[in-house]
N, C-alpha and C positions, 0 to 999 in steps of 0.2 A: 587497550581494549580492541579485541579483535570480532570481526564477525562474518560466519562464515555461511555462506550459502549451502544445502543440502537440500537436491534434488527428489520430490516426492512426487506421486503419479506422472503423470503426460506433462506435467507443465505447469508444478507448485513448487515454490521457493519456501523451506522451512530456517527461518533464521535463527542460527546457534551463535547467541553474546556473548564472547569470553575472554578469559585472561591470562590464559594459559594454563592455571588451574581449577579453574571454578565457569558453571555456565549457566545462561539461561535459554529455554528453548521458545522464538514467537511460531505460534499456530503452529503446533503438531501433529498434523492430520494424521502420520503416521509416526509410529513409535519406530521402527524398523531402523529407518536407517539414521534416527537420532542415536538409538541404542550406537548405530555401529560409528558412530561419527564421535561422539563421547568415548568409547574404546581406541580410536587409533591417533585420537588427540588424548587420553589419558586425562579427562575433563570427567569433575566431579558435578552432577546436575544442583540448582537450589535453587532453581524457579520457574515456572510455565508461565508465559503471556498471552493471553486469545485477545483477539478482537472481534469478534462475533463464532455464531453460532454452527453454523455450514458444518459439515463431517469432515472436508477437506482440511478443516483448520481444527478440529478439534478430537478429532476419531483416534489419536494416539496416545489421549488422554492417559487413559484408564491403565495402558500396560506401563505407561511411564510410571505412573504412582504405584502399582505393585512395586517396580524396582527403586523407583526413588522417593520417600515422603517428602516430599515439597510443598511450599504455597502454590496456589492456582490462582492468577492474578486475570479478571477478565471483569468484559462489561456488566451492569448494573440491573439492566432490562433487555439483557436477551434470551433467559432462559436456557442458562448453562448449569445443569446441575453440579458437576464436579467446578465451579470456581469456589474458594476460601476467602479470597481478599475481593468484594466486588468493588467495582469503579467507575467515576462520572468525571463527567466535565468541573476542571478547576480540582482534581483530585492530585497528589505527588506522590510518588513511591521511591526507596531506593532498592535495588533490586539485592535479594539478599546474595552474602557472598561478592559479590561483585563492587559494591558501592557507588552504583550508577542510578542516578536519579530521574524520573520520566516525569514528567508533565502528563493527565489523562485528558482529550479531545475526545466530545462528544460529536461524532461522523455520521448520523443518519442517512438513509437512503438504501444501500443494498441492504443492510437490515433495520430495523427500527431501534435498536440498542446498540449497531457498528461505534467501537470504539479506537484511537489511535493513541498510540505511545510516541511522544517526544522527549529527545535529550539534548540538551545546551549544556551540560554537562562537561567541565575541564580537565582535560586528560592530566597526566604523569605527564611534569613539566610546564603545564599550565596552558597548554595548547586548545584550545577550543577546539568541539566538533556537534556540530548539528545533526540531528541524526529524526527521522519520520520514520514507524512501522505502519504503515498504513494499510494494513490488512488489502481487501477486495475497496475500498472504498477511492484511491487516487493511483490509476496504474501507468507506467509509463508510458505517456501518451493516449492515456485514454481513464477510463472510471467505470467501478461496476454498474451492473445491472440491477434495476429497481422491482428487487426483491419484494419489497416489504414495504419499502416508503415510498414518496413523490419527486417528480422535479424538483418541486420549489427546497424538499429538503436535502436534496445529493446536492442541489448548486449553490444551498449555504454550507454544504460542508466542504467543498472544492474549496469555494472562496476561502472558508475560514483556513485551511491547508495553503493555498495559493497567498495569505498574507506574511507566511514565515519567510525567515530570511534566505536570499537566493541560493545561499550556499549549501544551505540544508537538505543532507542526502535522504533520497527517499526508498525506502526499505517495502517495496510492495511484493504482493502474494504468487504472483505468478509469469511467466514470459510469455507475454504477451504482445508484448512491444513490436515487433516486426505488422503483425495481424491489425496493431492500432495505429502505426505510422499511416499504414496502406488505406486508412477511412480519413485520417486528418490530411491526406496529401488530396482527396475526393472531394474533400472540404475546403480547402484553403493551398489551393495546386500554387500559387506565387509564393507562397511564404522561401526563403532563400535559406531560415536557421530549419526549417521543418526538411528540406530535400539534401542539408547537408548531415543531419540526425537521419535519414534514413542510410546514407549512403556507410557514414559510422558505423551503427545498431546493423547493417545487415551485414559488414565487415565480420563483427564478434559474432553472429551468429554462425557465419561460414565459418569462422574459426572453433565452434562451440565455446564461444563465452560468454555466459550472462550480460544483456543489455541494463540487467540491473545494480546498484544501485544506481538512478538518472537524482538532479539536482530540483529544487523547487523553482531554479531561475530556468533550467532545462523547459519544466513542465508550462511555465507562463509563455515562454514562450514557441513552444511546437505543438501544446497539447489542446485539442479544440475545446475539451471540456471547462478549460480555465479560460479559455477565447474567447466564451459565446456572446462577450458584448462586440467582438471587432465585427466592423460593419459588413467587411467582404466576404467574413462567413455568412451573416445573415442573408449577403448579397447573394450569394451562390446556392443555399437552402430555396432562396425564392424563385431564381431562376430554375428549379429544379421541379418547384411544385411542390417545395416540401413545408414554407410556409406565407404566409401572408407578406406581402413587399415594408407595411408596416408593423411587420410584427415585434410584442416588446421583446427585452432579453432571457425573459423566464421564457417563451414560447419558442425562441430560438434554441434555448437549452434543450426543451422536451421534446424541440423535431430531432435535435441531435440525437438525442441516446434512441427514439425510436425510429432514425435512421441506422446507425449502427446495429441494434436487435437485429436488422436484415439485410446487413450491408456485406 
């Protein structure tokens, strides 16, 4: 199983799953250059994955299914018309063509319906590989924006992401990574694995290479969003004026994200 990144607008990662002959596309925002990335990999389409509703992640819909009849595999309750298979928390699919099995994660917060695909799934030869599509909901080094839902529900979806095994790579929507090292190094300037992830992450970018996939052992530890109970982040929010010296760890959460909104 391979998968390949395909670059859409300014700064959106469209993931193409495949096997050399067979693919599935997550969040299509654009048809464009999935069309063209299926033509020069000679990949036949047999399934769309959304995790929420945005136009970045779902705007390619519609030409894809002219050219391909496919399942449209996406969340439950977020008001996607074009999905066929909808899906919630505690749901499994395997994806057609492919034979790859996902786990569905219920992710609230940037939208009210945000869903994630997991695979534990063992390869050709028995090889295990961990795999998270987490849409806009867990980015590296950082987490959407609360579109739609609250703190309290983007920092049980971190958590519940942040309890997968370390090794499990994590397939987010967009590069972002450089922009969210530079708020979690504002927040947590000691950390020693966060200044040597910056140093890495801006290597591949000078080089033009995806910072993405990063690990969930990566995100627990550099990412402030899975952080917000360590004390010396909240030490540093307080020293900042940004929240109460005893504040609990949801209120540290929701100075964060509306620190970053303006950081």
């Amino acid at each position: 199983m391979h998968i390949l990144p395909v670059p859409a607008f300014s700064d959106n990662y469209l993931w193409l799953i495949h096997d050399g002959r067979h693919a599935a596309v997550v969040d299509p925002g654009d048809a464009a250059p999935i069309l063209a990335a299926l033509r020069e990999h000679a990949l036949t389409l047999t399934a769309i994955l959304l995790t929420h509703h945005h136009r970045d992640h779902i705007g390619g819909v519609p030409a894809l299914l002219q050219c391909h009849d496919v399942p449209v595999y996406g969340p439950r309750h977020d008001g996607i018309a074009a999905v066929t298979v909808p899906l919630g928390e505690g749901d499994r699919i395997t994806v057609p063509g492919l034979g790859l099995e996902l786990a569905i994660m219920d992710v609230p917060g940037h939208t009210n319906g945000h869903i994630a695909y997991y695979s534990d799934s063992e390869e050709a030869g028995g090889e295990g590989m961990r795999r998270l599509f987490s849409g806009d909901t867990l980015f590296a080094g950082g987490c959407g924006r609360l579109f739609e839902g609250t703190p309290a529900q983007m920092a049980a979806s971190l958590d519940k992401l942040a309890a997968l095994p370390p090794d499990t790579q994590v397939f987010c929507a967009h590069e972002y990574t450089l922009s969210n090292l530079r708020f979690a190094l504002a927040v947590e300037p000691g950390n020693e694995a966060l200044q040597a992830r910056m140093a890495v992450d801006s290597a591949k970018r000078r080089d033009g290479v995806p910072t993405v996939p990063s690990t969930i052992g990566i995100e627990r530890a550099t990412n402030p969003f899975l952080r917000y109970r360590e004390p010396r982040i909240a030490q540093r929010l307080a020293a900042d004026g940004k929240v109460a010296p005893d504040a609990a760890p949801l209120a540290v959460f929701a100075a964060l994200r509306e620190y970053k909104n303006h950081f």
